[in-house]
mmCIF file of the N, C-alpha and C atoms, coordinates in Angstrom:
data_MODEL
# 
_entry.id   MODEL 
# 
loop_
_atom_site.group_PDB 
_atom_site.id 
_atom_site.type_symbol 
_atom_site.label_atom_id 
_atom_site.label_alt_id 
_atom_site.label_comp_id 
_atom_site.label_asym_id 
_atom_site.label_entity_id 
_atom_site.label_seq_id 
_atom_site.pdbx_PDB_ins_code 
_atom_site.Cartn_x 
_atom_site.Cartn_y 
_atom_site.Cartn_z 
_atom_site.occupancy 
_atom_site.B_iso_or_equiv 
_atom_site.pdbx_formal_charge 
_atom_site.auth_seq_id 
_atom_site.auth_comp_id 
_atom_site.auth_asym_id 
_atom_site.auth_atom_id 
_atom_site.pdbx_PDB_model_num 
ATOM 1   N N  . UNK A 1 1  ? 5.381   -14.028 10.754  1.00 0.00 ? 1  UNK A N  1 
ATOM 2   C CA . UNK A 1 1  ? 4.230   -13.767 11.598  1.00 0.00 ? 1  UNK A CA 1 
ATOM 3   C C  . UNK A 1 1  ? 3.974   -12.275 11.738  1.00 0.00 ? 1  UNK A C  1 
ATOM 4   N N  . UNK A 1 2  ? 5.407   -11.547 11.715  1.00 0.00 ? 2  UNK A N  1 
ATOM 5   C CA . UNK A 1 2  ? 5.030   -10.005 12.034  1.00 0.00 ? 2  UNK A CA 1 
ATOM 6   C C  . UNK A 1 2  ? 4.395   -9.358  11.083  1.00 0.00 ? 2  UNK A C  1 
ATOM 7   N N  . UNK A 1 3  ? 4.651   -9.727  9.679   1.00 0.00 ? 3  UNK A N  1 
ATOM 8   C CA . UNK A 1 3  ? 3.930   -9.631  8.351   1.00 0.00 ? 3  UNK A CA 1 
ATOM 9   C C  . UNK A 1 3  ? 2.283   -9.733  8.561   1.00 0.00 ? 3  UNK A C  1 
ATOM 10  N N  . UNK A 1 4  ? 2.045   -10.557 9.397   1.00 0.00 ? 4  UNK A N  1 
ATOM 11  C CA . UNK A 1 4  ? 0.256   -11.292 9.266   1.00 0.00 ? 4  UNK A CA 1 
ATOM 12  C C  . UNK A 1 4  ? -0.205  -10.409 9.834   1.00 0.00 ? 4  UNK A C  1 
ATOM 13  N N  . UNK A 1 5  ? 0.765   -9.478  10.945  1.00 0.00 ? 5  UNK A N  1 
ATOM 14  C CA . UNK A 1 5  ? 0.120   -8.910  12.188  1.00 0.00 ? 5  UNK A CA 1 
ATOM 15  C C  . UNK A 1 5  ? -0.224  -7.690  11.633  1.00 0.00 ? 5  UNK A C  1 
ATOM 16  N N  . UNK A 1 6  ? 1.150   -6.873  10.661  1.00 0.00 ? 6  UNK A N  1 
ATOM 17  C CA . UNK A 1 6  ? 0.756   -6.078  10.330  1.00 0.00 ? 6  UNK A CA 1 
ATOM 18  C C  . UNK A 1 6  ? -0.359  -5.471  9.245   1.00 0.00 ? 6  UNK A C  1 
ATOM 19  N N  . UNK A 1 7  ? -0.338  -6.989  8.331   1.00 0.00 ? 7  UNK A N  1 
ATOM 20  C CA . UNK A 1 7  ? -1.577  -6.485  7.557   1.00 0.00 ? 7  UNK A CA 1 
ATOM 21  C C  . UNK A 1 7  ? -2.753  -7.003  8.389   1.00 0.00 ? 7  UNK A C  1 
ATOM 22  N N  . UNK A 1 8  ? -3.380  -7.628  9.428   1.00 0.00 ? 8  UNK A N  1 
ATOM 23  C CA . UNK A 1 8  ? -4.458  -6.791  9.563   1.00 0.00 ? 8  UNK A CA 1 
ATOM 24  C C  . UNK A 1 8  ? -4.814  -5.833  10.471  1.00 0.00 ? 8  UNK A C  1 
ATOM 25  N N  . UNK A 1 9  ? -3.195  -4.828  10.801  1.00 0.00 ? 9  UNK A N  1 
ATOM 26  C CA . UNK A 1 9  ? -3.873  -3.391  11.257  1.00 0.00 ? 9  UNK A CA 1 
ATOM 27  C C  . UNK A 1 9  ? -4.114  -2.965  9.981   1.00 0.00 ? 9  UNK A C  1 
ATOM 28  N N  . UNK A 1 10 ? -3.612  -2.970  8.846   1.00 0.00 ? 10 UNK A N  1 
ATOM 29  C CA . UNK A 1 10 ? -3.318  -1.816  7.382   1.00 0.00 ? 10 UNK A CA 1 
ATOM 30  C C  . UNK A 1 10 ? -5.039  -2.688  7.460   1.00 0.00 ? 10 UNK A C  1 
ATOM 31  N N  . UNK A 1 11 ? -5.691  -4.061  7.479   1.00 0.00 ? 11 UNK A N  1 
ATOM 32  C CA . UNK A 1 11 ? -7.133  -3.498  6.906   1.00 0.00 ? 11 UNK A CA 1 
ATOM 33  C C  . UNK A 1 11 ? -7.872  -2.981  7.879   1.00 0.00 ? 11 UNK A C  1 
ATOM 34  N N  . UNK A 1 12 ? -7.428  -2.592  9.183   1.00 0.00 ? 12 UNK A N  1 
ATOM 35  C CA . UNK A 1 12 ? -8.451  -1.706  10.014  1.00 0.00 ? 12 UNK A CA 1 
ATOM 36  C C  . UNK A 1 12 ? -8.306  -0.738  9.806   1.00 0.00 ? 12 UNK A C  1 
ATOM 37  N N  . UNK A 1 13 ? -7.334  0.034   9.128   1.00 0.00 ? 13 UNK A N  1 
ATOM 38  C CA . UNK A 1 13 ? -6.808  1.301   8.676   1.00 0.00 ? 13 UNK A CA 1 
ATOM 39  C C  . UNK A 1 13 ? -7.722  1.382   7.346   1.00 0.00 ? 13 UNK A C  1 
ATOM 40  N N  . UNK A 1 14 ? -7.996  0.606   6.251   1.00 0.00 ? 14 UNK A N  1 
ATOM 41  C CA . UNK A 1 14 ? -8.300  0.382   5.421   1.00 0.00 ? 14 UNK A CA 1 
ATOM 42  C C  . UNK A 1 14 ? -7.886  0.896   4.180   1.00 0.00 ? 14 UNK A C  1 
ATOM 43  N N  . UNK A 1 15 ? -6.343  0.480   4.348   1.00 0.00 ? 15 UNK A N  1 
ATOM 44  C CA . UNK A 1 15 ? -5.344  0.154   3.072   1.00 0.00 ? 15 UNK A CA 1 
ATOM 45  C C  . UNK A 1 15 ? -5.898  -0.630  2.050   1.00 0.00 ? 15 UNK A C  1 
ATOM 46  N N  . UNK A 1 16 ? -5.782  0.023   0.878   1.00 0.00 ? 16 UNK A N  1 
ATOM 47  C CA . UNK A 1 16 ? -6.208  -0.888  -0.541  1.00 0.00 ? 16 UNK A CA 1 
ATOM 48  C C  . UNK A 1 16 ? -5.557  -2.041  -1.716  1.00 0.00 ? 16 UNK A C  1 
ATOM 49  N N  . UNK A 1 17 ? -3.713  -1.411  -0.727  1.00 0.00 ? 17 UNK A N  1 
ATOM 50  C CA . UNK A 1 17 ? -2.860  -1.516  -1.632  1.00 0.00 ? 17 UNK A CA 1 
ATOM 51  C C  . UNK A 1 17 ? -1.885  -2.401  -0.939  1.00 0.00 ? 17 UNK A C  1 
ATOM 52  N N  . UNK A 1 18 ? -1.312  -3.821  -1.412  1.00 0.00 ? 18 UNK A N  1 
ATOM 53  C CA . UNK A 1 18 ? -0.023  -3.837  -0.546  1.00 0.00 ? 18 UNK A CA 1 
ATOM 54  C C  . UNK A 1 18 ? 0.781   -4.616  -1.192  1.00 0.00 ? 18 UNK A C  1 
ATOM 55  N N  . UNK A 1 19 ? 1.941   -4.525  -0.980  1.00 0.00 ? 19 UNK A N  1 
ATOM 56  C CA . UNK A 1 19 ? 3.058   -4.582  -1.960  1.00 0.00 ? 19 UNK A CA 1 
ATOM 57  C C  . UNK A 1 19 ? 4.005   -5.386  -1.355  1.00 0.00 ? 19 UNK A C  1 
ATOM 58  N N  . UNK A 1 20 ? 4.237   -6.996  -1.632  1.00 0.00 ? 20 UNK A N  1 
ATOM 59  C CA . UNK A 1 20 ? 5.706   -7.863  -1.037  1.00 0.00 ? 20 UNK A CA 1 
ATOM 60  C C  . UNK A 1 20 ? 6.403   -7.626  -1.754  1.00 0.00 ? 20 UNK A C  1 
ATOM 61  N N  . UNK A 1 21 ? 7.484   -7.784  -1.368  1.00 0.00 ? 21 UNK A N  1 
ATOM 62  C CA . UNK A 1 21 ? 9.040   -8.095  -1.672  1.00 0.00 ? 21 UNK A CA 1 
ATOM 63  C C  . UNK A 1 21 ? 9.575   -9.261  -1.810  1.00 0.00 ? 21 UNK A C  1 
ATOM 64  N N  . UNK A 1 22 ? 8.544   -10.650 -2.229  1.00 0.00 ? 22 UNK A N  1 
ATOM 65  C CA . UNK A 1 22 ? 9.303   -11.818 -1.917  1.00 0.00 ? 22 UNK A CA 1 
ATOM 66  C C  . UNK A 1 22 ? 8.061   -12.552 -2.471  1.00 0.00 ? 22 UNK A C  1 
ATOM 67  N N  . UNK A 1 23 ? 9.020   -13.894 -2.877  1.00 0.00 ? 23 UNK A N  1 
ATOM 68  C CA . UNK A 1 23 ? 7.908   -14.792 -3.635  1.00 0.00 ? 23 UNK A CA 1 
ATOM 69  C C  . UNK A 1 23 ? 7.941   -15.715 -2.881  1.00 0.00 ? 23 UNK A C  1 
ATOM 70  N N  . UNK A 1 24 ? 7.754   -15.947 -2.073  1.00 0.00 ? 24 UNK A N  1 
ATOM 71  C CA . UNK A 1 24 ? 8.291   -16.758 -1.415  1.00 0.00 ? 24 UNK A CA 1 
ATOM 72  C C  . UNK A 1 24 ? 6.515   -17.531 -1.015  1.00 0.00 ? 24 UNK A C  1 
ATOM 73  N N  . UNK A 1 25 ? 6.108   -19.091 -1.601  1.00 0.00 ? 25 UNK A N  1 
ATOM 74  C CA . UNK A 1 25 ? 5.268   -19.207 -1.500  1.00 0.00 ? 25 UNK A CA 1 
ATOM 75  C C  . UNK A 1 25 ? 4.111   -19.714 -0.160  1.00 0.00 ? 25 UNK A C  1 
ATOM 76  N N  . UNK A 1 26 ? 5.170   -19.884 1.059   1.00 0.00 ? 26 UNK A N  1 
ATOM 77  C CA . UNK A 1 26 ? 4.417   -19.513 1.814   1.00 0.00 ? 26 UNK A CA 1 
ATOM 78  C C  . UNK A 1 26 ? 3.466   -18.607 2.707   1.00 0.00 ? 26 UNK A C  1 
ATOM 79  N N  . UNK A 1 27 ? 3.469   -17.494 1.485   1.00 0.00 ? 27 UNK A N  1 
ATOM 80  C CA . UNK A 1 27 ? 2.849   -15.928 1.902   1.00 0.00 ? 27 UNK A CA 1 
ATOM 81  C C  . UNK A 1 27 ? 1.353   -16.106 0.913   1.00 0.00 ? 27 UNK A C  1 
ATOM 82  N N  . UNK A 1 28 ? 1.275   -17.107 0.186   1.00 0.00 ? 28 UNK A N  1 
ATOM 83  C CA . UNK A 1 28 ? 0.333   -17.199 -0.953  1.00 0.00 ? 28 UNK A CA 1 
ATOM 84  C C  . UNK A 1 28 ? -1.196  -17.191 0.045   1.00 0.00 ? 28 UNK A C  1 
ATOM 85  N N  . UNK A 1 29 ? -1.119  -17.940 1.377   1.00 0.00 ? 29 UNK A N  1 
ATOM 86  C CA . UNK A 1 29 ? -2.769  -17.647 1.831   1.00 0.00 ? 29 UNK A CA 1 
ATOM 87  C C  . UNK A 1 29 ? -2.839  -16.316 2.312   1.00 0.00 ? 29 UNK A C  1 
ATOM 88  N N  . UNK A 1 30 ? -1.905  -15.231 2.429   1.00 0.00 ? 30 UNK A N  1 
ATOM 89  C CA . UNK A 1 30 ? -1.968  -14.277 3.030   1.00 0.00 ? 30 UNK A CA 1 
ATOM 90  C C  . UNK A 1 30 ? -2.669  -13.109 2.075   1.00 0.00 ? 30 UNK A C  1 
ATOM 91  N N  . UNK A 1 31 ? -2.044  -14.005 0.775   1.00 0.00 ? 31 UNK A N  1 
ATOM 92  C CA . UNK A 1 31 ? -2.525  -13.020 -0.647  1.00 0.00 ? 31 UNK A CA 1 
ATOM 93  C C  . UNK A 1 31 ? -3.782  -13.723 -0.922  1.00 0.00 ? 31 UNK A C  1 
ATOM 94  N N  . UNK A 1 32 ? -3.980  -14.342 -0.793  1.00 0.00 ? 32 UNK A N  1 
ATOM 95  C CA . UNK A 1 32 ? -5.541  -14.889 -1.059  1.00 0.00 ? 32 UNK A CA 1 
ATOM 96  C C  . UNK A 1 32 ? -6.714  -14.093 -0.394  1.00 0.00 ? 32 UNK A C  1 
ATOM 97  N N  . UNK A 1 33 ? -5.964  -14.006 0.818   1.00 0.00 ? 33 UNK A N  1 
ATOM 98  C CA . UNK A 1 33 ? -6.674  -13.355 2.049   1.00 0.00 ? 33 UNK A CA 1 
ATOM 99  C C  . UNK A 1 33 ? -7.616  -12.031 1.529   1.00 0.00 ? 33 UNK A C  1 
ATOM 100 N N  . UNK A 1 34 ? -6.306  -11.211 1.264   1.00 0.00 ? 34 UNK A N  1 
ATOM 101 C CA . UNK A 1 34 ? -6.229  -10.062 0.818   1.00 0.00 ? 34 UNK A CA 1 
ATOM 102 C C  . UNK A 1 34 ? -7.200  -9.766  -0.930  1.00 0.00 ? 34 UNK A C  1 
ATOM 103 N N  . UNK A 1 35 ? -6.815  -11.207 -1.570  1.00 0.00 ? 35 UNK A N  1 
ATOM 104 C CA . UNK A 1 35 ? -7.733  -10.678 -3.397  1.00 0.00 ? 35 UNK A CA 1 
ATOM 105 C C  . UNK A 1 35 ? -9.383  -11.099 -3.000  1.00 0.00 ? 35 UNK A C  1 
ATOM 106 N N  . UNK A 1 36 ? -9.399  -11.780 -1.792  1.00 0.00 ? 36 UNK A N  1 
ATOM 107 C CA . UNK A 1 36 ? -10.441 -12.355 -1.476  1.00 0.00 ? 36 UNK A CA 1 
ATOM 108 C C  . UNK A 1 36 ? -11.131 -11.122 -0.826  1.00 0.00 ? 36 UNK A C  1 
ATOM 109 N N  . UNK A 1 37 ? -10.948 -10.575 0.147   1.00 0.00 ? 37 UNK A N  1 
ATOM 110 C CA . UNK A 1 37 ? -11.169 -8.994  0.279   1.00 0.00 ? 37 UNK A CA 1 
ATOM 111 C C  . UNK A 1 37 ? -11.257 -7.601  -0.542  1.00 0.00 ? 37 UNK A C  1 
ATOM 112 N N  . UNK A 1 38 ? -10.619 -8.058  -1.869  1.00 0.00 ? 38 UNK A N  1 
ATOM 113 C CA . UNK A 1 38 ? -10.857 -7.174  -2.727  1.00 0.00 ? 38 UNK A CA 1 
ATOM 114 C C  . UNK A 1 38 ? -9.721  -5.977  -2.676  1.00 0.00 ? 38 UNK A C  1 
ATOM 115 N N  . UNK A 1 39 ? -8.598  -6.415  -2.018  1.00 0.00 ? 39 UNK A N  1 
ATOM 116 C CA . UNK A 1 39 ? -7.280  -5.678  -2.205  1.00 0.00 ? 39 UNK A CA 1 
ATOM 117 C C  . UNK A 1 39 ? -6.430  -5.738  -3.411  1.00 0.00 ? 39 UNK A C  1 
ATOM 118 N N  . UNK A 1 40 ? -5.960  -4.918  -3.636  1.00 0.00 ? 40 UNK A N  1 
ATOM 119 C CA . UNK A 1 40 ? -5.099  -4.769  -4.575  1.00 0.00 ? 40 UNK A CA 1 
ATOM 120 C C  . UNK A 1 40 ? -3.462  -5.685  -4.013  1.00 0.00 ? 40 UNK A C  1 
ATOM 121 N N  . UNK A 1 41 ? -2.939  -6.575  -4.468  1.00 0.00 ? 41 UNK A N  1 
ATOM 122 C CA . UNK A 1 41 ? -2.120  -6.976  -3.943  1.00 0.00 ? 41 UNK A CA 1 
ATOM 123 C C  . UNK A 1 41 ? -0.702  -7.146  -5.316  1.00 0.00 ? 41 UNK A C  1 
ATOM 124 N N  . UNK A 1 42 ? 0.651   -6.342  -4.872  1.00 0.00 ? 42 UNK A N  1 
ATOM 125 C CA . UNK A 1 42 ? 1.542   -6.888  -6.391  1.00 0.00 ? 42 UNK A CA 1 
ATOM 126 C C  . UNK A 1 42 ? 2.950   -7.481  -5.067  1.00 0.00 ? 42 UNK A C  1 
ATOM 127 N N  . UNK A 1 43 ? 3.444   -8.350  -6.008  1.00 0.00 ? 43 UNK A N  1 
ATOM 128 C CA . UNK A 1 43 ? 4.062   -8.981  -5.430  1.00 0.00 ? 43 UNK A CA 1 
ATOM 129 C C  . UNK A 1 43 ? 5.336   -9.427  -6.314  1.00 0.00 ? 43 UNK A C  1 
ATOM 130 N N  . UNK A 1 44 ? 6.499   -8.743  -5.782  1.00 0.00 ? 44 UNK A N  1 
ATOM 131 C CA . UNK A 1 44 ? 7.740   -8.218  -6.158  1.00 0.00 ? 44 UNK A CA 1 
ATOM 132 C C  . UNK A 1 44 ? 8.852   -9.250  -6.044  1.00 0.00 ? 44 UNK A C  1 
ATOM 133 N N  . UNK A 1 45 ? 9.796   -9.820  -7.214  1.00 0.00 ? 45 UNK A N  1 
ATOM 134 C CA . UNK A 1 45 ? 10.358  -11.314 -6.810  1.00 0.00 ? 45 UNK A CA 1 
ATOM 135 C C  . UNK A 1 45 ? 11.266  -11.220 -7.707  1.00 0.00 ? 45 UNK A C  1 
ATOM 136 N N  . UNK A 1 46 ? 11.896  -12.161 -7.411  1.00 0.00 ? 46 UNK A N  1 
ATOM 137 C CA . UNK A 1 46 ? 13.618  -12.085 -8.147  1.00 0.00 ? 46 UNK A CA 1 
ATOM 138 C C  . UNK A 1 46 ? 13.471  -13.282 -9.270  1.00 0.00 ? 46 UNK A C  1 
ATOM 139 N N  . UNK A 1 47 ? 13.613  -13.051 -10.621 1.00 0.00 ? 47 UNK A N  1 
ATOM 140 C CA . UNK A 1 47 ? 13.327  -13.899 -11.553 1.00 0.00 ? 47 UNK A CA 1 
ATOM 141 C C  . UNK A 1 47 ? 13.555  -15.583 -11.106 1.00 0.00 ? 47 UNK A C  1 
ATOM 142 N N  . UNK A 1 48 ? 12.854  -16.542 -11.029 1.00 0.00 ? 48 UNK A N  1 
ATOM 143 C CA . UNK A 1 48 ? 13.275  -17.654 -10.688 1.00 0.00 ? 48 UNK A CA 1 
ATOM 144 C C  . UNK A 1 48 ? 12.824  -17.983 -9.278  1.00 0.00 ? 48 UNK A C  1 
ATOM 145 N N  . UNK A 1 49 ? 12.421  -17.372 -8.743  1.00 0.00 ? 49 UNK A N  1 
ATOM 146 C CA . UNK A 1 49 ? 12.318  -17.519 -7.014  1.00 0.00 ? 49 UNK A CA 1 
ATOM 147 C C  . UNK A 1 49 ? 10.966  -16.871 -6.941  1.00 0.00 ? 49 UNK A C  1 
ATOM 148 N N  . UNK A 1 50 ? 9.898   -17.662 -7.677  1.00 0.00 ? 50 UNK A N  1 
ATOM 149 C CA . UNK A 1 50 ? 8.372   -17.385 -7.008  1.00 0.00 ? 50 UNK A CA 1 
ATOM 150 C C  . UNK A 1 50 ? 8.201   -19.231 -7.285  1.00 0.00 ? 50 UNK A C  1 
ATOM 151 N N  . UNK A 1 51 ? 7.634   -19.099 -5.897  1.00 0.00 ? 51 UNK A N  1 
ATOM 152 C CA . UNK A 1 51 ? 7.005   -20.180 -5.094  1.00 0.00 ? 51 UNK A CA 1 
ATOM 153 C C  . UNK A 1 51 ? 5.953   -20.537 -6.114  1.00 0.00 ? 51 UNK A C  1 
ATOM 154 N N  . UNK A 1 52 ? 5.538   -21.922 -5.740  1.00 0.00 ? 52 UNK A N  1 
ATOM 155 C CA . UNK A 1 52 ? 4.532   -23.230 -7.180  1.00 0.00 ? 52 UNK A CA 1 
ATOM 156 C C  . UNK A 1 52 ? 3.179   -22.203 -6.678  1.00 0.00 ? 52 UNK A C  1 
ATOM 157 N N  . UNK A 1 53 ? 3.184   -22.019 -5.160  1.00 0.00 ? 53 UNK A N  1 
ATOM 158 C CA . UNK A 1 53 ? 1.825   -21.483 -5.007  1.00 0.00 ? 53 UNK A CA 1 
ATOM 159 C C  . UNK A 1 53 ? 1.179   -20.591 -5.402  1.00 0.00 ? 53 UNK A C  1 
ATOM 160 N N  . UNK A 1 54 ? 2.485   -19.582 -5.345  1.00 0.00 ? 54 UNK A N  1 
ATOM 161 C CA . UNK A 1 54 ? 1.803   -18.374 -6.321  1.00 0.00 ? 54 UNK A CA 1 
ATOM 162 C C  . UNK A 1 54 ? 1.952   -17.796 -7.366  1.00 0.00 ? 54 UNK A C  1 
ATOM 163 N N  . UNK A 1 55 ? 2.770   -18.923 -8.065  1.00 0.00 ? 55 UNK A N  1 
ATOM 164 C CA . UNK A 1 55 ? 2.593   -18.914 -9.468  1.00 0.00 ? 55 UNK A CA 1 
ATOM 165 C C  . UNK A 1 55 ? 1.066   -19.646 -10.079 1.00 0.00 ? 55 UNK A C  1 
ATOM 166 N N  . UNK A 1 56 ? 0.191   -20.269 -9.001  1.00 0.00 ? 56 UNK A N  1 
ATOM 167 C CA . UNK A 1 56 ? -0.601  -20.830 -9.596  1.00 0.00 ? 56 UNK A CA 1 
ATOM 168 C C  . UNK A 1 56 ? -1.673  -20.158 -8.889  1.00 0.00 ? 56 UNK A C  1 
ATOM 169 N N  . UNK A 1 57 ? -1.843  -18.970 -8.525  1.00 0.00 ? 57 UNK A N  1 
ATOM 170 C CA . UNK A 1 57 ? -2.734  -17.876 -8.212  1.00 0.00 ? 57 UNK A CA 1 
ATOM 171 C C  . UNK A 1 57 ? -2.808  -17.401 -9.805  1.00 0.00 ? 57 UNK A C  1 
ATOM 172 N N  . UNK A 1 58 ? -4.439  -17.483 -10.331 1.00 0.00 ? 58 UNK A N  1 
ATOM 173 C CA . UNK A 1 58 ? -4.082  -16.751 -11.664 1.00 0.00 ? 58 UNK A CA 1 
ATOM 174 C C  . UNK A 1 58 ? -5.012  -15.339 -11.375 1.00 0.00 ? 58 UNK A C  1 
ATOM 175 N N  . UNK A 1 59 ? -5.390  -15.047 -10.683 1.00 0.00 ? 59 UNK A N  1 
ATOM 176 C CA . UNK A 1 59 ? -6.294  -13.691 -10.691 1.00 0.00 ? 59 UNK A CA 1 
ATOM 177 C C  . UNK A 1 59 ? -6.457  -12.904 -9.340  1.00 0.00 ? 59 UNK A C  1 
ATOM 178 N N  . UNK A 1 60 ? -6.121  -11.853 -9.598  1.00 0.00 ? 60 UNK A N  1 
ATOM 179 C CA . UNK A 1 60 ? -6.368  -10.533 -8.200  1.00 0.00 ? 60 UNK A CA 1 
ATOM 180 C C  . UNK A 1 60 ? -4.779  -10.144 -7.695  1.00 0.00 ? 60 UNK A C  1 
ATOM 181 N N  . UNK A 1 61 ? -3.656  -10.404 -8.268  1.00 0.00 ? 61 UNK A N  1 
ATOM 182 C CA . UNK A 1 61 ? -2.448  -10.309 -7.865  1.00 0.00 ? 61 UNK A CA 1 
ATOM 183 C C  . UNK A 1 61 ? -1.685  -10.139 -9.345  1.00 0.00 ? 61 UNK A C  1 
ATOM 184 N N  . UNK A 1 62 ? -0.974  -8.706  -8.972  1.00 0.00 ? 62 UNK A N  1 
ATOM 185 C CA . UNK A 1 62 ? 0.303   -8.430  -9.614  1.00 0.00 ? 62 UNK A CA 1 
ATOM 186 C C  . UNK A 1 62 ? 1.542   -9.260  -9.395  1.00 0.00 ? 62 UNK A C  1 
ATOM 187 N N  . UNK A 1 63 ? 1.808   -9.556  -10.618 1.00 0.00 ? 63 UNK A N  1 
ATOM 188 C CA . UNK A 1 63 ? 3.835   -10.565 -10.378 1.00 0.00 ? 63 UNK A CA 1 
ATOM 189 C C  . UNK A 1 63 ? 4.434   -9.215  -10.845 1.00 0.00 ? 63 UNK A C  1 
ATOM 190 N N  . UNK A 1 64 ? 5.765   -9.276  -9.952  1.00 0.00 ? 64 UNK A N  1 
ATOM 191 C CA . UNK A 1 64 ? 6.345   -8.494  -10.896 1.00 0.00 ? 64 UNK A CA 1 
ATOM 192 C C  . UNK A 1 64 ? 7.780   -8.803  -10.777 1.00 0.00 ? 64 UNK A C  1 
ATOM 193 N N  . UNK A 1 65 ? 8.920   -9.581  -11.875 1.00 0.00 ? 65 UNK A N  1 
ATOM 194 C CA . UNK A 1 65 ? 10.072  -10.096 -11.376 1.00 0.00 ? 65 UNK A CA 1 
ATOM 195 C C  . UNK A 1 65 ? 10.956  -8.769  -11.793 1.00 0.00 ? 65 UNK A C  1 
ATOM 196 N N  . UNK A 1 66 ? 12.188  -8.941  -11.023 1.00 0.00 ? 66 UNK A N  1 
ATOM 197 C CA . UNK A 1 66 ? 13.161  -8.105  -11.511 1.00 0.00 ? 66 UNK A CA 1 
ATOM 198 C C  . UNK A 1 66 ? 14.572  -8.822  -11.078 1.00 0.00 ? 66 UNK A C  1 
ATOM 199 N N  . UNK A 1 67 ? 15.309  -8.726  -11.969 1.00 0.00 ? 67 UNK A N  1 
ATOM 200 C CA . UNK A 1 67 ? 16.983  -8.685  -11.576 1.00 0.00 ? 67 UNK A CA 1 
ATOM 201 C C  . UNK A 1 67 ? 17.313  -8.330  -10.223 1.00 0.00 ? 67 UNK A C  1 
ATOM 202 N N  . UNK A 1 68 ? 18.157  -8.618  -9.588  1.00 0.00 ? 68 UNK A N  1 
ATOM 203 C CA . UNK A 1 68 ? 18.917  -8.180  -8.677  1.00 0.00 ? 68 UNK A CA 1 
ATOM 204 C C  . UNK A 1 68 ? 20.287  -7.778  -8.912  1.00 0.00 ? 68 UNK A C  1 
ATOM 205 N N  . UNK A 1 69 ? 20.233  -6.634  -8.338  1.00 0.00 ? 69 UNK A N  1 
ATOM 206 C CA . UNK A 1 69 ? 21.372  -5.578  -8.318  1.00 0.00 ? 69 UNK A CA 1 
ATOM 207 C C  . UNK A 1 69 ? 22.987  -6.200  -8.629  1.00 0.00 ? 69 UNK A C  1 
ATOM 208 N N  . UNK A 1 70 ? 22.805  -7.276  -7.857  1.00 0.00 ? 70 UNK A N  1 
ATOM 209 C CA . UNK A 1 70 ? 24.425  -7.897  -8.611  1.00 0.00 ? 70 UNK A CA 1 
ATOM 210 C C  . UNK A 1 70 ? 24.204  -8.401  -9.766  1.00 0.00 ? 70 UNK A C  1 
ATOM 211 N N  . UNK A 1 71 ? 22.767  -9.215  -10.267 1.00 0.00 ? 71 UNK A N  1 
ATOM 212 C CA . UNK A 1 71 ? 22.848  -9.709  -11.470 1.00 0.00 ? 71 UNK A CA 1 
ATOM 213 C C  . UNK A 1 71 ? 22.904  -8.488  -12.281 1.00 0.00 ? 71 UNK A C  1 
ATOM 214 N N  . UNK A 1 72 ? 22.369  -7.111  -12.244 1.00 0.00 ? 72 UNK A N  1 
ATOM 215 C CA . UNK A 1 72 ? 22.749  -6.152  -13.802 1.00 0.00 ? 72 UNK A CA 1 
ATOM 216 C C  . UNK A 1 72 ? 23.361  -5.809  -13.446 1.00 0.00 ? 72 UNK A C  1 
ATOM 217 N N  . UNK A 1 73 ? 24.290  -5.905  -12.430 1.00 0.00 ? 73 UNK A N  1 
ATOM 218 C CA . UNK A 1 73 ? 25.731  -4.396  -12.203 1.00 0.00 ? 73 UNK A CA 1 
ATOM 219 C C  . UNK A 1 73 ? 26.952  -5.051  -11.807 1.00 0.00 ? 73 UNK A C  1 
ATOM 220 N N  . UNK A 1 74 ? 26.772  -6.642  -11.911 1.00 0.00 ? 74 UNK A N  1 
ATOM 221 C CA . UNK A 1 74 ? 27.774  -7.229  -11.776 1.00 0.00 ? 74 UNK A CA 1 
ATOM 222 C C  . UNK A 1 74 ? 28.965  -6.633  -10.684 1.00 0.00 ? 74 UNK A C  1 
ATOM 223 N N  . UNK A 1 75 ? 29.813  -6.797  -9.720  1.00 0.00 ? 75 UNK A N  1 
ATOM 224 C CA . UNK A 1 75 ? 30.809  -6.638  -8.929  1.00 0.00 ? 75 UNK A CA 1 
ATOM 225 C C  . UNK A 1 75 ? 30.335  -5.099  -8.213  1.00 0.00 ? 75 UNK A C  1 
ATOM 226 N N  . UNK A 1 76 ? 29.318  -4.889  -8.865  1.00 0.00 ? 76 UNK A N  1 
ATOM 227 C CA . UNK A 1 76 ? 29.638  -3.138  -8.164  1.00 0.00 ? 76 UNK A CA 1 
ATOM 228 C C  . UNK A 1 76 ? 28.830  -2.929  -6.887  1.00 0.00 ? 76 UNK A C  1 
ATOM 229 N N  . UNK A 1 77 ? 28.506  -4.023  -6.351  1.00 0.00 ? 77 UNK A N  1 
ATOM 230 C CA . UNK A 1 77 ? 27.861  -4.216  -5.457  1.00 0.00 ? 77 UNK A CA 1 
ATOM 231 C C  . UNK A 1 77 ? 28.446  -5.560  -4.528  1.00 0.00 ? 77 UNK A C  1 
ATOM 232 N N  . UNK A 1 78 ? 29.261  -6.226  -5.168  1.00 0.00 ? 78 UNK A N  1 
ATOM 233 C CA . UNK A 1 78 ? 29.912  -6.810  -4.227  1.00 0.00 ? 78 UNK A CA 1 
ATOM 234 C C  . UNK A 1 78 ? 30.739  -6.703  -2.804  1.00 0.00 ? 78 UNK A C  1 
ATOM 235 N N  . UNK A 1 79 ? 30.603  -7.809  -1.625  1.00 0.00 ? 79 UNK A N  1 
ATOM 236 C CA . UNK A 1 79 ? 31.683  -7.011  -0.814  1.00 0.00 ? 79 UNK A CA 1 
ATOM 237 C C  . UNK A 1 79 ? 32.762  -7.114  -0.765  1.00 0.00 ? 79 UNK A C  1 
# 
């Protein structure tokens, strides 16, 4: 919820750009919200872990997967 709140101060501010950390597909109407407004939206996710919803967003949104830190560095990040 604190997520919802804060993007819409960033569009009274009138931020162009905004960037998750998570695929998580119950954030997908939030990104709709946003390509529907004409924001730039990329959305940052751990290979394997983006949600049906927004994998089936095909236009106005950046994917972008990456590894996680234990998967390429193996133990060196363990506790």
């Amino acid at each position: 919820m604190e997520i919802c709140i804060d993007v819409h101060r960033a569009l009274e501010e009138r931020v162009e750009t905004f960037i998750f950390f998570t695929g998580d597909g119950d954030f997908a109407p939030l990104y709709e919200l946003l390509v529907g407004r004409s924001k730039q939206v990329i959305v940052v996710y751990e290979y394997y872990h983006l949600g049906r919803e927004i994998f089936q967003i095909k236009r106005g949104i950046y994917k972008v997967a990456i590894e996680t830190l234990e998967k390429k560095y193996g133990g060196l990040f363990s506790k």
